[in-house]
N, C-alpha and C positions, 0 to 999 in steps of 0.2 A: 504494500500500500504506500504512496506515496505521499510523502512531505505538504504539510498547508503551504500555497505561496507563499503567506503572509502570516505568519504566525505568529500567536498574542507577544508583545516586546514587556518582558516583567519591568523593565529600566523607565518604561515612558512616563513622562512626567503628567504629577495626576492631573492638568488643565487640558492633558492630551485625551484624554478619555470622559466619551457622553457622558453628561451629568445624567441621573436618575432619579426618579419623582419617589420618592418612600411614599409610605402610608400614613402621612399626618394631610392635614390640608380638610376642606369641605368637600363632602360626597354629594352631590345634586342629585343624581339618578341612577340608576340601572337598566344596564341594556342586555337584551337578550338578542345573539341571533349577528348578524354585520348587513352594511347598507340599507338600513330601515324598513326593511321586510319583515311585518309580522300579521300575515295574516295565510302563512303559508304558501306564500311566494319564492320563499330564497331556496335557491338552488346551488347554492357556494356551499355546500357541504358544513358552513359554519351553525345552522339552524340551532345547535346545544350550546353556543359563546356565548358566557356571562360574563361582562364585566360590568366595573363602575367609571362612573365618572366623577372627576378630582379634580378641582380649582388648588390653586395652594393658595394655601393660607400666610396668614402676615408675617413679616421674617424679623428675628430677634440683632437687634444690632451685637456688637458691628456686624454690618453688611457686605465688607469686603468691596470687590471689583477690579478694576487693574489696577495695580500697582500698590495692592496693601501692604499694609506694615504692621505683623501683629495683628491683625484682622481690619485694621481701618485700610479703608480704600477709596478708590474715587466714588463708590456708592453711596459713601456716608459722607464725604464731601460735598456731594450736590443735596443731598440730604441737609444736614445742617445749613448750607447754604439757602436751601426754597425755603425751610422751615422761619431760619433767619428773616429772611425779606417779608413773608407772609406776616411775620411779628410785628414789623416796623407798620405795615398798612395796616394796622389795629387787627388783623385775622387771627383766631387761632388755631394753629395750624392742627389741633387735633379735632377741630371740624372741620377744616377743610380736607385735610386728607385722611380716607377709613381707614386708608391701610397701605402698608408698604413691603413690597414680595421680591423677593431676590429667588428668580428658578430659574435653570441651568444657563445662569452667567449672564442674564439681563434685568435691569431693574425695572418697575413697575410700580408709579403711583397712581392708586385709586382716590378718584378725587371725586367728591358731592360735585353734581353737575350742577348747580346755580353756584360755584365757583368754577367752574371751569374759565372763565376767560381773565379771571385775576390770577390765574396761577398759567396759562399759556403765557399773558402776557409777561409778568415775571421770569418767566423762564428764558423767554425771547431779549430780554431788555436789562436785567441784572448783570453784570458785569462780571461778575464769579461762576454764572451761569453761561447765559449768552446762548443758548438753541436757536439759531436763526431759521434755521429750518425745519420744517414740518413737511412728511414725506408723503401726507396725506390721512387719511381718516380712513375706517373698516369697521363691517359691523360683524357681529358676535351674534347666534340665536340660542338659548337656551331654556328651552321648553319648561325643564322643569324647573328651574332655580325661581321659586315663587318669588315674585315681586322686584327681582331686577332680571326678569330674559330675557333685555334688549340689552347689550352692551357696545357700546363705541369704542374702539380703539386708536390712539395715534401715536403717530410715531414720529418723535425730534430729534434732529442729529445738532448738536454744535460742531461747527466747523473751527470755531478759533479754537475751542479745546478739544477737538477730536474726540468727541463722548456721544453715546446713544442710550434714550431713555424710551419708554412709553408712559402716556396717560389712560387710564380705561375709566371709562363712566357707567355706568350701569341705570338702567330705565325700568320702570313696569311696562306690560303689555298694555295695560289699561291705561296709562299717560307718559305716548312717547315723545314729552318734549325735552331737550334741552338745549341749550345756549349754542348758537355759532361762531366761529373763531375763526371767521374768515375776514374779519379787518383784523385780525392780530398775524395770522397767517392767510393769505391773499391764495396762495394756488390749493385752499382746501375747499374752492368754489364750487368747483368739479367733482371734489372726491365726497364732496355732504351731499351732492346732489344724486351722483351712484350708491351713497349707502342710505339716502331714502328711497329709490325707488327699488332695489331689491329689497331693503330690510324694512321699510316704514318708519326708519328714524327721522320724526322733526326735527329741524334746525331753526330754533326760533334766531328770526334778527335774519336769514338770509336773501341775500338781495334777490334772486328769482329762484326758490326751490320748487323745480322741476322735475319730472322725469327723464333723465336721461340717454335710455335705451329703449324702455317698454313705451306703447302709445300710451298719450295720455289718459285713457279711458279704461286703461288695464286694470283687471281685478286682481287685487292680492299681492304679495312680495316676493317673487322666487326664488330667492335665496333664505329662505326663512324654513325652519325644518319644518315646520307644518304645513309648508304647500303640498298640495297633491304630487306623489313619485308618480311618475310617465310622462309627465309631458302636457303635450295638448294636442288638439285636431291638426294637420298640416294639409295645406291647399295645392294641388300641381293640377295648373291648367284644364281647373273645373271639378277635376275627379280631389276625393276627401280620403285621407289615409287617418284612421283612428288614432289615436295618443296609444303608446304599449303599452301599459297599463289594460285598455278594452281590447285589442286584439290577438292577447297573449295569456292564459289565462293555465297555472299549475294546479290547479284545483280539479 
């Protein structure tokens, strides 16, 4: 039998090797089964897969990141720093931010969406900071996580300090508004405009929130796990081909 190409190196240094998600963090669900087949459709042989599903949860300083010393790093840097500036503008930064998650080597502030634009802004204009860019926005669906299943994602690079962070906001299903950060960040015009029309997140304050891709008369968000799996009707020069979902049927 023959030698792995590539065979595990015991010397690699551990930043070398995938971080892994342990078992601490918030469970939202359980899925049974792989690609959201459960009504006796799935034919992947996975039909008896159970897993859970796992947010991480808030992470204990220090936070590390590059260039720790002893556990401080630039994570807790820009930490102390937002937290800093948030003080000076009368905020407290343990209402502004729920939480703060360090999972496999990125950091991540969850921040109450009717702050969202004091602390983009901050982040963009603080001098210790300095995030000039913002590489766009993305939504997040999660069905069960009762009362925030709408989450928005962004992602800020600084370029003077060569550091990457995200912001995630979380919404209910039942009121998805929040704040737009598009005069703070100008090309997230676009990107709030794509993650309402698949996801249905408001952008209160945006100068024409639109539909982007779907007509504007389209029902629902497709990108949202609860849309219907198959599709829809497709039209070729008169003749109607079924969505696969109704023309395919394992039952």
């Amino acid at each position: 039998m023959s030698e792995p190409t590539n065979p595990p190196n015991p010397d690699a240094p551990e930043e070398a090797v995938p971080a892994q998600r342990d078992d601490t963090g918030e469970v939202i669900a359980t899925r049974r089964g792989m690609f959201g087949a459960n009504n006796g459709g799935d034919t992947s042989g996975y039909g008896g897969l159970i897993r859970t599903v796992r947010l991480p949860g808030a992470s204990a300083r220090p936070y590390g990141g590059p260039g720790a010393t002893d556990g401080y790093g630039d994570f807790d840097e820009i930490a102390d720093e937002l937290e800093g500036a948030l003080d000076e503008q009368g905020l407290v930064p343990e209402n502004v931010i729920d939480k703060t998650v360090v999972d496999r080597g990125e950091l991540t502030f969850h921040i109450q969406r009717e702050f969202l634009p004091a602390v983009a802004r901050t982040l963009r204009d603080d001098p210790a900071l300095r995030f000039e860019l913002c590489t766009g926005v993305s939504g997040v669906h999660y069905p069960d996580d009762a009362g925030r299943e709408l989450h928005a994602v962004y992602h800020l690079r600084s370029l003077t300090h060569n550091r990457l962070l995200r912001l995630e906001v979380a919404v209910p299903d039942t009121d998805r508004h929040l704040p737009s950060i598009v005069d703070v960040y100008p090309t997230n015009d676009w990107h709030e405009r794509e993650t309402y029309d698949f996801f249905g997140l408001i952008f209160d304050g945006h100068p024409a929130l639109t539909r982007i891709m779907m007509p504007d008369d389209w029902q629902g968000f497709p990108q949202r796990k609860d849309y219907p799996l198959g599709g829809i009707p497709v039209e070729y020069k008169g003749a109607q081909i079924p969505a696969p979902d109704q023309r395919r049927s394992y039952t």
